[in-house]
PyMOL Python script that loads the backbone (N, CA, C, O; Angstrom):
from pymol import cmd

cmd.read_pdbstr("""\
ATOM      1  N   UNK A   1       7.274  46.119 -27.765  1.00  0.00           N
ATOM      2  CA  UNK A   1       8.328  47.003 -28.189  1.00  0.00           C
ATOM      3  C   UNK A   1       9.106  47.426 -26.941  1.00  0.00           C
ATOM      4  O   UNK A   1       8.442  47.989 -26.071  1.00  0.00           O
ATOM      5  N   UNK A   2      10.309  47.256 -26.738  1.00  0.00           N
ATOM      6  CA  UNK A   2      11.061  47.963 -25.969  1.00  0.00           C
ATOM      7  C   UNK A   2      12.638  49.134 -26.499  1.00  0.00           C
ATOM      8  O   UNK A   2      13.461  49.016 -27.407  1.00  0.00           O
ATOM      9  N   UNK A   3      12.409  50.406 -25.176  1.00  0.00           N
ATOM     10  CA  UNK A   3      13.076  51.392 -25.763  1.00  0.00           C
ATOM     11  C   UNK A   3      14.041  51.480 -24.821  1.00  0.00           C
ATOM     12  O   UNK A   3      13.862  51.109 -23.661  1.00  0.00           O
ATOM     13  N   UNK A   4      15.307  52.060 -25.329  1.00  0.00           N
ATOM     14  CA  UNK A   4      16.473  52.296 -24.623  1.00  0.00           C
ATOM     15  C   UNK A   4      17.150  53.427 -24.968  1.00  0.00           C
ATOM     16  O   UNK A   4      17.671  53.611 -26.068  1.00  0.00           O
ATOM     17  N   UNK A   5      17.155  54.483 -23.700  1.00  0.00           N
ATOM     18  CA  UNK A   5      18.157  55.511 -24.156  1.00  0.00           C
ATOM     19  C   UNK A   5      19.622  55.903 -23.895  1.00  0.00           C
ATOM     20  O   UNK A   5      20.005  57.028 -24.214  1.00  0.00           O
ATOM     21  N   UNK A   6      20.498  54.967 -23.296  1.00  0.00           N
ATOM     22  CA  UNK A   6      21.475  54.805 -23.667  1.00  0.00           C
ATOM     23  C   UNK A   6      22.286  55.833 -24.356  1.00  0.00           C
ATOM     24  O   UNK A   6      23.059  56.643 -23.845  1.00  0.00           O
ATOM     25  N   UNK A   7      22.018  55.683 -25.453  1.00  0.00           N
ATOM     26  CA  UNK A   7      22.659  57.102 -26.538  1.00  0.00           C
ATOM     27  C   UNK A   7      22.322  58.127 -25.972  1.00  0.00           C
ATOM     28  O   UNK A   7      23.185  59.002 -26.043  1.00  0.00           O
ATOM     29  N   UNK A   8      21.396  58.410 -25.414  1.00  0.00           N
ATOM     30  CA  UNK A   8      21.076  59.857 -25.023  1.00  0.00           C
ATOM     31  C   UNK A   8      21.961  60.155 -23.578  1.00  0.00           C
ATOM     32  O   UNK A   8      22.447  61.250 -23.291  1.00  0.00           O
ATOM     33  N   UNK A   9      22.047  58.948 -22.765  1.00  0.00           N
ATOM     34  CA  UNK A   9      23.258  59.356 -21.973  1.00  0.00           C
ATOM     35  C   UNK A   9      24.475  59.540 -22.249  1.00  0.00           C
ATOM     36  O   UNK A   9      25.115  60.414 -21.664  1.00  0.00           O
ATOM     37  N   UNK A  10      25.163  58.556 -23.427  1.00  0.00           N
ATOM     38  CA  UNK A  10      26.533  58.979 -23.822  1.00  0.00           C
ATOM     39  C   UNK A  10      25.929  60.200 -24.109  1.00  0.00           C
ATOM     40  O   UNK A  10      25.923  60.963 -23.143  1.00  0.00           O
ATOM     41  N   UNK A  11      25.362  60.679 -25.241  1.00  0.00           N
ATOM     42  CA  UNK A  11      25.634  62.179 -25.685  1.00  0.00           C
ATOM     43  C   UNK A  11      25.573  63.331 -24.609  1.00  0.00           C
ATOM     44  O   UNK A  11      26.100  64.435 -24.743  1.00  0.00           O
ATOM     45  N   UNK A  12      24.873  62.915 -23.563  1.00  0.00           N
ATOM     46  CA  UNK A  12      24.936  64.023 -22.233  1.00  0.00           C
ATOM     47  C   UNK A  12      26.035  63.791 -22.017  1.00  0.00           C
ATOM     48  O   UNK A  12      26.589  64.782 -22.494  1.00  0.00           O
ATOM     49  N   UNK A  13      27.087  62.933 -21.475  1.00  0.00           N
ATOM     50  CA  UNK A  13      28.261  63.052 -20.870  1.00  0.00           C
ATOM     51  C   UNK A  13      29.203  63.826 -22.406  1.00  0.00           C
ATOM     52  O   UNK A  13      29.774  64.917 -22.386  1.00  0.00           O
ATOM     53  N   UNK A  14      29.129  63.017 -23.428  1.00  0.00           N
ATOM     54  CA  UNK A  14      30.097  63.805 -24.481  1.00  0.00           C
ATOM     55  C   UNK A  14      29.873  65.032 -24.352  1.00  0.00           C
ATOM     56  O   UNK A  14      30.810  65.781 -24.077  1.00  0.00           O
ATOM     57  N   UNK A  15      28.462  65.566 -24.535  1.00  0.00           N
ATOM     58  CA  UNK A  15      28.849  67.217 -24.779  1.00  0.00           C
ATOM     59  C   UNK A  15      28.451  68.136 -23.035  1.00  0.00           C
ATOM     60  O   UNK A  15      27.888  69.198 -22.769  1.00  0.00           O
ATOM     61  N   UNK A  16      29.134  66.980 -22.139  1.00  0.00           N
ATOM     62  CA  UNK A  16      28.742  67.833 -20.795  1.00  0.00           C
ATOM     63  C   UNK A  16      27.695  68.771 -20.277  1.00  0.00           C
ATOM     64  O   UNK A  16      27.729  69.939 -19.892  1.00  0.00           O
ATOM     65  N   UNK A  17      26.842  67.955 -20.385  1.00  0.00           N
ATOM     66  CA  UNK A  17      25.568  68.183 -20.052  1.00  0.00           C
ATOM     67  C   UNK A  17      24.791  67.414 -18.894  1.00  0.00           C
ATOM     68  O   UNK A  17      24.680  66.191 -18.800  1.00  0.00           O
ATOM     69  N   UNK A  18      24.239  68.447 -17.970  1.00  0.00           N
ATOM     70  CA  UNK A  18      23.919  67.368 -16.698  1.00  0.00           C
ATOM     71  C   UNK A  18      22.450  66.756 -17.228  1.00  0.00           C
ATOM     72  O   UNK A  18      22.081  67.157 -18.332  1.00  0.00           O
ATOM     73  N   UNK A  19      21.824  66.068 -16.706  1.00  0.00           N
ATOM     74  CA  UNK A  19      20.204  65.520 -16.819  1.00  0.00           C
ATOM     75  C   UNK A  19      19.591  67.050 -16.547  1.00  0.00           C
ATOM     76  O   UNK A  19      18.916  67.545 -17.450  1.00  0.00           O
ATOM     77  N   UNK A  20      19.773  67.675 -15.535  1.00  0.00           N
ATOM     78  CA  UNK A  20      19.286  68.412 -14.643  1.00  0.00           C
ATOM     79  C   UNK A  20      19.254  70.225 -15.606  1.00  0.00           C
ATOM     80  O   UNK A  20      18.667  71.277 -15.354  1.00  0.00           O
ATOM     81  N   UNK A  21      20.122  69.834 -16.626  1.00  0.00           N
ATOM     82  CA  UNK A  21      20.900  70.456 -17.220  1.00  0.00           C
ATOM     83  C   UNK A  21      19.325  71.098 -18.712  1.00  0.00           C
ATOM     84  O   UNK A  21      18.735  72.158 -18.919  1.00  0.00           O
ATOM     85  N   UNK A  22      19.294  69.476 -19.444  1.00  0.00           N
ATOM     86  CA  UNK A  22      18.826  69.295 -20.192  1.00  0.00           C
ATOM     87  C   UNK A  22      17.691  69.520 -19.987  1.00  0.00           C
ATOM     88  O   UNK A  22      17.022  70.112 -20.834  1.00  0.00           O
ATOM     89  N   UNK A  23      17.137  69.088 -18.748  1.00  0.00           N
ATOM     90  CA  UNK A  23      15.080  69.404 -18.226  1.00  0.00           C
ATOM     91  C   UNK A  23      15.245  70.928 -18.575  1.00  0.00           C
ATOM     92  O   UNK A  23      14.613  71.395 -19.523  1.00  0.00           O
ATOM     93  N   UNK A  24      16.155  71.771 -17.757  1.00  0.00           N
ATOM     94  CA  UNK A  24      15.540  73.251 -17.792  1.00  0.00           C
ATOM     95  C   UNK A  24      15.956  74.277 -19.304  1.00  0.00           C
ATOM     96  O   UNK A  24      15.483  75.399 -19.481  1.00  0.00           O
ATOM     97  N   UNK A  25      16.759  73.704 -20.107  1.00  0.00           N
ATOM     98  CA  UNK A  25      17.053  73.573 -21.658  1.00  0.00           C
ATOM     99  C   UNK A  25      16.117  73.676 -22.627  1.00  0.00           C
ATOM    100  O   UNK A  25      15.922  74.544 -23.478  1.00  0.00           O
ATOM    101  N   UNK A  26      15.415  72.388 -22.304  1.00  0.00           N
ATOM    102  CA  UNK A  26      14.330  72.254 -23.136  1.00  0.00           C
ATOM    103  C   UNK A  26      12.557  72.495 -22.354  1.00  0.00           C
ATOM    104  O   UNK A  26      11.457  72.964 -22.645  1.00  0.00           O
ATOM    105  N   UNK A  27      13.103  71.969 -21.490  1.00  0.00           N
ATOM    106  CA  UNK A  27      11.563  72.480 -21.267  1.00  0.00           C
ATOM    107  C   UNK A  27      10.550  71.055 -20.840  1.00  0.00           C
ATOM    108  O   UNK A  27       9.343  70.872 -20.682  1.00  0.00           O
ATOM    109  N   UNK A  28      11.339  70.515 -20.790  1.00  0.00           N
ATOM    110  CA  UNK A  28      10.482  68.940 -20.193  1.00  0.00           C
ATOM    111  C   UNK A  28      10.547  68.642 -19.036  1.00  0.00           C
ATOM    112  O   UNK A  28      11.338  69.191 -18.268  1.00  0.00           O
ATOM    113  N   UNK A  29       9.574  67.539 -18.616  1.00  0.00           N
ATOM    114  CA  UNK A  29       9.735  67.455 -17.225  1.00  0.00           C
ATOM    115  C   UNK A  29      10.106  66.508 -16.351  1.00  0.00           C
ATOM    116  O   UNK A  29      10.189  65.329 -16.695  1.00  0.00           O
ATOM    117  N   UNK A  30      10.397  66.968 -14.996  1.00  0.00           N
ATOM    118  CA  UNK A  30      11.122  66.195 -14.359  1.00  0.00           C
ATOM    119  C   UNK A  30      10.745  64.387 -14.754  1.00  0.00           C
ATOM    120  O   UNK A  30      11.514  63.473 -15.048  1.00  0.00           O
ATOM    121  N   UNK A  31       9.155  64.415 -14.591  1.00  0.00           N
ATOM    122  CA  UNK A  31       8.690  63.258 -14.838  1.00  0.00           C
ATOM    123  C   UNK A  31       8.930  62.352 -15.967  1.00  0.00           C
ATOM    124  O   UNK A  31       8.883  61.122 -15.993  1.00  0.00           O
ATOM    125  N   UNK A  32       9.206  63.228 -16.929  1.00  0.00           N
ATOM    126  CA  UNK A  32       9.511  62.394 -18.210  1.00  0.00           C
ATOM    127  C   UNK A  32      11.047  62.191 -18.283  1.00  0.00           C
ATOM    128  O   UNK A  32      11.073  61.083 -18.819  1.00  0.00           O
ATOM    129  N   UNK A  33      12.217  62.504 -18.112  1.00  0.00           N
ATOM    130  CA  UNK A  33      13.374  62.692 -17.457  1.00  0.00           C
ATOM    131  C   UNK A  33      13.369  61.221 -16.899  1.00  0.00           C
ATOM    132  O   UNK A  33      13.880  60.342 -17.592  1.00  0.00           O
ATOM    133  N   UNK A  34      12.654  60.821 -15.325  1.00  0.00           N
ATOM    134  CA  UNK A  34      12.875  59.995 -14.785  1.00  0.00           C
ATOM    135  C   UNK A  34      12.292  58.653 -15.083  1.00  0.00           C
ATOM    136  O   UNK A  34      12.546  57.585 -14.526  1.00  0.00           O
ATOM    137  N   UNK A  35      11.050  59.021 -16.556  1.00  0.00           N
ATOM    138  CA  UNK A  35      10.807  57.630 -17.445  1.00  0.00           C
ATOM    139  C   UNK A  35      12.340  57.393 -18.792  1.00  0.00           C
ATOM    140  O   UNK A  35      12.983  56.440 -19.233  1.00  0.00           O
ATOM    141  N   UNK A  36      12.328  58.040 -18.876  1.00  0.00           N
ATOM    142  CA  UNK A  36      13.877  58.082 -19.830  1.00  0.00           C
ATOM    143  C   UNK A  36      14.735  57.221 -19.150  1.00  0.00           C
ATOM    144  O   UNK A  36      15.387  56.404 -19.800  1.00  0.00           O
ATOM    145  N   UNK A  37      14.852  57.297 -17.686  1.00  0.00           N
ATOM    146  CA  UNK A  37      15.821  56.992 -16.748  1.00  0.00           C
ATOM    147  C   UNK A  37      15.798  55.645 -16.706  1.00  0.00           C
ATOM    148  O   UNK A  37      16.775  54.905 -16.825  1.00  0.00           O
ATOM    149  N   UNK A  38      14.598  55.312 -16.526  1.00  0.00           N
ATOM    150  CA  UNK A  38      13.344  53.763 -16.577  1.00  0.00           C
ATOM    151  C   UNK A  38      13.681  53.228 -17.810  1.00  0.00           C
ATOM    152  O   UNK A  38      13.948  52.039 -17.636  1.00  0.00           O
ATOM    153  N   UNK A  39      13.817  53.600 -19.187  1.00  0.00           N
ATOM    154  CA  UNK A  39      13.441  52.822 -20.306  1.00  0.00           C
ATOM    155  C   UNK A  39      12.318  52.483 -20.605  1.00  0.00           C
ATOM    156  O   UNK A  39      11.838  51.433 -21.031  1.00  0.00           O
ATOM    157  N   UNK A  40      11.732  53.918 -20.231  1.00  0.00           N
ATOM    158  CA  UNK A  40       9.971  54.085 -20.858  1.00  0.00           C
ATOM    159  C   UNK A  40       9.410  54.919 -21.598  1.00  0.00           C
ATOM    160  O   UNK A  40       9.439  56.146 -21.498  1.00  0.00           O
ATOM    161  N   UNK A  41       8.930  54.336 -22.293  1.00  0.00           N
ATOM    162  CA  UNK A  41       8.177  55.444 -23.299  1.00  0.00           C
ATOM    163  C   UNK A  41       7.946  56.484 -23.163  1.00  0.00           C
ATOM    164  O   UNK A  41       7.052  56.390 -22.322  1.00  0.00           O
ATOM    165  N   UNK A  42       8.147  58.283 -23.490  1.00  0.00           N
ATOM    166  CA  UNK A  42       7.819  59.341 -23.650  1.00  0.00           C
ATOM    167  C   UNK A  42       7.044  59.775 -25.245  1.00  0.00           C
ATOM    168  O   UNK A  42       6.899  59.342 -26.388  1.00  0.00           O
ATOM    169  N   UNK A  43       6.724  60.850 -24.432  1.00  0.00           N
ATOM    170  CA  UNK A  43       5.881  61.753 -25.929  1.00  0.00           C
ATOM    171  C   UNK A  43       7.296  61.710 -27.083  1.00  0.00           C
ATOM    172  O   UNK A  43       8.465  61.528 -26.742  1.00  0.00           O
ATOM    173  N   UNK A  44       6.878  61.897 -28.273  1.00  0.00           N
ATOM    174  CA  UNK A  44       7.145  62.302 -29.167  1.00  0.00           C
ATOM    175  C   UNK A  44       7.626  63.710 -29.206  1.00  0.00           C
ATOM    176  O   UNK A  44       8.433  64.012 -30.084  1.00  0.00           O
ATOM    177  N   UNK A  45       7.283  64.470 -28.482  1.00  0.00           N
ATOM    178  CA  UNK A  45       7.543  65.884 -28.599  1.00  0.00           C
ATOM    179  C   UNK A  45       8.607  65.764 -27.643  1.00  0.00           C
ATOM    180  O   UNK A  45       9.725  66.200 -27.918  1.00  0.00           O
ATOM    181  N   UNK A  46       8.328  65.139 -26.400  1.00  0.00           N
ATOM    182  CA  UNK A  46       9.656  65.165 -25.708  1.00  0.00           C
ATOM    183  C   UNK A  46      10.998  65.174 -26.272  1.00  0.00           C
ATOM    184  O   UNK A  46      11.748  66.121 -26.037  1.00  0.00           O
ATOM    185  N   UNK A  47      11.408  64.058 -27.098  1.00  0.00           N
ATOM    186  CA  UNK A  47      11.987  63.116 -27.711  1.00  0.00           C
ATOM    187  C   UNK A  47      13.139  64.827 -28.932  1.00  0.00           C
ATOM    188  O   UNK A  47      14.258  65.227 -29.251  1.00  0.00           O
ATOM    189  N   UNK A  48      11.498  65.125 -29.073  1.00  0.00           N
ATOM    190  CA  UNK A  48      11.811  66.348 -30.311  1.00  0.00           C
ATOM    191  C   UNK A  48      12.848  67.699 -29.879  1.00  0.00           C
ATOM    192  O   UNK A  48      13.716  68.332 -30.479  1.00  0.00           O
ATOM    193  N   UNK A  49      12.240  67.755 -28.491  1.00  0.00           N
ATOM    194  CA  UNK A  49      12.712  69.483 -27.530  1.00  0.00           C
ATOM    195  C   UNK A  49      14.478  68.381 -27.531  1.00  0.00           C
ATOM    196  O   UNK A  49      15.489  68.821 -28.078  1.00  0.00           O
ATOM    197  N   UNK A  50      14.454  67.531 -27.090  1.00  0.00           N
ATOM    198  CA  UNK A  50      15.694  67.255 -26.402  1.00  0.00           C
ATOM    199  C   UNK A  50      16.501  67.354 -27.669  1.00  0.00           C
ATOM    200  O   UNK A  50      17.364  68.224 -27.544  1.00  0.00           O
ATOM    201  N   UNK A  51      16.524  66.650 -29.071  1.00  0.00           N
ATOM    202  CA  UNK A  51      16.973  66.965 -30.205  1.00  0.00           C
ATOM    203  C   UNK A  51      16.904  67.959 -30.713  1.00  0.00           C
ATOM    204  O   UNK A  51      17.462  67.904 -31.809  1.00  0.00           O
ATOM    205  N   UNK A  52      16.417  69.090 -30.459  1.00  0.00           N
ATOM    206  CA  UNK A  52      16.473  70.452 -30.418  1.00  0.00           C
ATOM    207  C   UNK A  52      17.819  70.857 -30.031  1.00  0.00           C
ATOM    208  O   UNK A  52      18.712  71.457 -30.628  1.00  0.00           O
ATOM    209  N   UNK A  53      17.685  70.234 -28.567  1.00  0.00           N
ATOM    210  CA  UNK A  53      18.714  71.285 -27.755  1.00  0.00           C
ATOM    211  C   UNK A  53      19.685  70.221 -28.145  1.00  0.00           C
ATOM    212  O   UNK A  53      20.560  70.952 -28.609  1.00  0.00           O
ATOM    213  N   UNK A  54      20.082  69.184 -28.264  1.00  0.00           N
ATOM    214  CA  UNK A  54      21.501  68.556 -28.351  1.00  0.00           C
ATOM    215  C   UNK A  54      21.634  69.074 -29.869  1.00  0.00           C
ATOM    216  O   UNK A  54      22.796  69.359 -30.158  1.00  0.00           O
ATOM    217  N   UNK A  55      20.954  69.207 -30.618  1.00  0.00           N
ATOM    218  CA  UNK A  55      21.418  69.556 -32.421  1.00  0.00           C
ATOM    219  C   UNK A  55      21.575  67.751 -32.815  1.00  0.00           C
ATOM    220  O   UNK A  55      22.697  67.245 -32.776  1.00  0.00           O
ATOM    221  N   UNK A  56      21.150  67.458 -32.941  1.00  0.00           N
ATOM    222  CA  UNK A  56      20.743  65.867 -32.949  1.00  0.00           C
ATOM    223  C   UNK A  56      19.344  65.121 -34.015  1.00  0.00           C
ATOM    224  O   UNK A  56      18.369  65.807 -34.321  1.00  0.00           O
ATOM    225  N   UNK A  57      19.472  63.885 -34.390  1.00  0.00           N
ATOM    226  CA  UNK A  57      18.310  63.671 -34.901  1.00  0.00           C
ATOM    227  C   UNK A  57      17.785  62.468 -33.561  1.00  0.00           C
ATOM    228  O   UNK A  57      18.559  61.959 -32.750  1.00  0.00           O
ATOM    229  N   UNK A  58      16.641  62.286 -33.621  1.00  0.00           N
ATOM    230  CA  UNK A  58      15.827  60.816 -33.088  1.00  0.00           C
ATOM    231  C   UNK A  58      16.827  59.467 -32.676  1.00  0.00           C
ATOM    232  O   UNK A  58      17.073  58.946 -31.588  1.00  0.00           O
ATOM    233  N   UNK A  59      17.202  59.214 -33.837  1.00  0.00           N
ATOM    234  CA  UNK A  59      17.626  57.381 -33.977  1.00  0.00           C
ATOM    235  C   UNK A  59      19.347  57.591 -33.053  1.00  0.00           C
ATOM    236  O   UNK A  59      20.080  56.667 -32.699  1.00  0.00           O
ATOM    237  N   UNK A  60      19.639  59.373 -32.828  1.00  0.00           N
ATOM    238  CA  UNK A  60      21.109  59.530 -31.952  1.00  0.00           C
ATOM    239  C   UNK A  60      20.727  59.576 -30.623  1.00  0.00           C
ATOM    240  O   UNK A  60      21.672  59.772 -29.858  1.00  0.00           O
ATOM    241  N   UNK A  61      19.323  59.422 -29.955  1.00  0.00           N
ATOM    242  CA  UNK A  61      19.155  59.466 -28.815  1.00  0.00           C
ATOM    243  C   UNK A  61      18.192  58.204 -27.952  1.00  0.00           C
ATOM    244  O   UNK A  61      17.938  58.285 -26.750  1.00  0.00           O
ATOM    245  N   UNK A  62      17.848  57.335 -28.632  1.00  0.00           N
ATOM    246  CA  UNK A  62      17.052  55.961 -28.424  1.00  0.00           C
ATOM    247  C   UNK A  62      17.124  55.388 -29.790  1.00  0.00           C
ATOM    248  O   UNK A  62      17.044  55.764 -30.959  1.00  0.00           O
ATOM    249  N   UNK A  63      17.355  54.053 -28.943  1.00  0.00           N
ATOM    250  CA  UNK A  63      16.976  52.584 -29.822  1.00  0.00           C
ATOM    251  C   UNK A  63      16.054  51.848 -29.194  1.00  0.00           C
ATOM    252  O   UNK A  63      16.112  51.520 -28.009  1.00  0.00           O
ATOM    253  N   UNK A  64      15.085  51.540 -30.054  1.00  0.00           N
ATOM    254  CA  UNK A  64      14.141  50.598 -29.867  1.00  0.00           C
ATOM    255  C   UNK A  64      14.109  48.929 -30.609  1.00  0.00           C
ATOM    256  O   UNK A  64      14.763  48.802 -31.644  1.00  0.00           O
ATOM    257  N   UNK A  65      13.581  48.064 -30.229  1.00  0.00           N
ATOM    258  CA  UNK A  65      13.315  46.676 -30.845  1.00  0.00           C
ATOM    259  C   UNK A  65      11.724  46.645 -30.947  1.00  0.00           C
ATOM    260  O   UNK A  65      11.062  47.115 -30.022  1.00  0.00           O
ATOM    261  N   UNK A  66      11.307  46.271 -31.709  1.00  0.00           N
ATOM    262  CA  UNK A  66       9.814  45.196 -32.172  1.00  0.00           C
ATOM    263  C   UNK A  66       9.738  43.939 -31.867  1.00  0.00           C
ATOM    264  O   UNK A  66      10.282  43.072 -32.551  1.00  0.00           O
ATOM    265  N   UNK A  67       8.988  43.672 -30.701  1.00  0.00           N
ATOM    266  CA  UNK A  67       8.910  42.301 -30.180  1.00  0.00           C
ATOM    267  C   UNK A  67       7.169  41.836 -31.155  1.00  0.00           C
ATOM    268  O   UNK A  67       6.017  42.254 -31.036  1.00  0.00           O
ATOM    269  N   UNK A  68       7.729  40.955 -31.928  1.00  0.00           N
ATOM    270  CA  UNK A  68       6.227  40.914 -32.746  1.00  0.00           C
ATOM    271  C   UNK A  68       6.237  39.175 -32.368  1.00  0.00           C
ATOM    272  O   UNK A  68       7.192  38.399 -32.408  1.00  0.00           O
ATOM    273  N   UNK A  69       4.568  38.871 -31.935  1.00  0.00           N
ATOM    274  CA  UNK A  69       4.097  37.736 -31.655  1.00  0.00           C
ATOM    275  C   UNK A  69       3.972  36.973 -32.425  1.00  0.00           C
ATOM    276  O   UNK A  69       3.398  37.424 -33.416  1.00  0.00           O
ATOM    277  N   UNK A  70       4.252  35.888 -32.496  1.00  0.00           N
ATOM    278  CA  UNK A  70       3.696  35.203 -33.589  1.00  0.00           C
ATOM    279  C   UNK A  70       2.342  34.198 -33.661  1.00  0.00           C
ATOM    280  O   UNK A  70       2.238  33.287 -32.840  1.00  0.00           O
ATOM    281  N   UNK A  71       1.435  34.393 -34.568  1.00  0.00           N
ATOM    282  CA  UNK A  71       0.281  33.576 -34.341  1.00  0.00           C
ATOM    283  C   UNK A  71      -0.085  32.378 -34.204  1.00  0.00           C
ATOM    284  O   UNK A  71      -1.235  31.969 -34.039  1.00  0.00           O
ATOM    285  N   UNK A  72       1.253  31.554 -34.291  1.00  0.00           N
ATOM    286  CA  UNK A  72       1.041  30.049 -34.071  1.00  0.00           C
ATOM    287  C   UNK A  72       1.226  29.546 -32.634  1.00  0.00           C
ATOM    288  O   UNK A  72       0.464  28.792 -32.029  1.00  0.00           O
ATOM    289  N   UNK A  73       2.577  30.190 -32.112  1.00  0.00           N
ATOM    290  CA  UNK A  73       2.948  29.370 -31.041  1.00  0.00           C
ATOM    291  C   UNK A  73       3.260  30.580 -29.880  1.00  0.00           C
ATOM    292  O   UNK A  73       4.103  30.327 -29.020  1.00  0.00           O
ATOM    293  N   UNK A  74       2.408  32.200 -29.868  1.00  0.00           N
ATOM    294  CA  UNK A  74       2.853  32.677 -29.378  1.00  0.00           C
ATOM    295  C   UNK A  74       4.322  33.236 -28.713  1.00  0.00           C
ATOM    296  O   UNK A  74       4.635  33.659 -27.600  1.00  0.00           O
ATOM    297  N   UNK A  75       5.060  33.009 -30.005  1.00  0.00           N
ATOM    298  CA  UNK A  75       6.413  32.854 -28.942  1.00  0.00           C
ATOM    299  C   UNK A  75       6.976  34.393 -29.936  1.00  0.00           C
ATOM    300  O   UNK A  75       6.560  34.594 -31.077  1.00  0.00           O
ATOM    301  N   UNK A  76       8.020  35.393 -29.178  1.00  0.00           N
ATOM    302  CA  UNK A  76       8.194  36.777 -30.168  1.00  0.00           C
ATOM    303  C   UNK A  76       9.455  36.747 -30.436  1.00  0.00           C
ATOM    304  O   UNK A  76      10.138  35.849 -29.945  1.00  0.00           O
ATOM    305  N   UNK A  77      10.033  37.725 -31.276  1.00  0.00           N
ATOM    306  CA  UNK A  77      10.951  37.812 -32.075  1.00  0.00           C
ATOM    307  C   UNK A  77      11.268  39.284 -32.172  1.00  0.00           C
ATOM    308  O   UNK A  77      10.500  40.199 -31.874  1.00  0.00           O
ATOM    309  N   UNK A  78      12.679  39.410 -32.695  1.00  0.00           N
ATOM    310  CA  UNK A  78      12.647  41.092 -32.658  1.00  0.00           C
ATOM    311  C   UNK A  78      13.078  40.990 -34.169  1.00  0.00           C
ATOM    312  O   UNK A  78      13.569  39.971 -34.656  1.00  0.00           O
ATOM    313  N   UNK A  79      12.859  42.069 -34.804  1.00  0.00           N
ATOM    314  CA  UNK A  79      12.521  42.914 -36.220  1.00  0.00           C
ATOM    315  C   UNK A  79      13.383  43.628 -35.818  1.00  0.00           C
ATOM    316  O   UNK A  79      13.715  44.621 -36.466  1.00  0.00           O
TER     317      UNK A  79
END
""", "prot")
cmd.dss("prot")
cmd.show_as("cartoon", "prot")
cmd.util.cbc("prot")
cmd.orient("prot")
């Protein structure tokens, strides 16, 4: 599975909001911030505080794909 937050940066620049902005907002941390940055997985709750504070749902701040294997020839596919 790979995740991308993307959306969550447009929506920081649309409603002018720094990164730096959003950590002390919600309440998350620097560390998870700079996996966001990465295109890495965070908590669930993270995900939740930040849609809190933007007034937002989930699917407006990351997109993800399903890389699913397949059992014959090992080779994956996205869903």
């Amino acid at each position: 599975m790979t995740v991308n937050y993307d959306k969550l940066w447009k929506l920081l620049i649309d409603k002018k909001i720094s990164k730096t902005q959003l950590v002390h907002k919600s309440g998350i941390s620097t560390n998870a911030m700079a996996k966001m940055g990465k295109n890495q997985f965070v908590r669930l709750e993270v995900l939740i505080r930040i849609c809190d504070i933007l007034h937002c749902r989930i699917d407006d701040i990351i997109d993800y794909s399903m890389d699913v294997e397949t059992e014959r020839g090992g080779n994956s596919y996205e869903i």
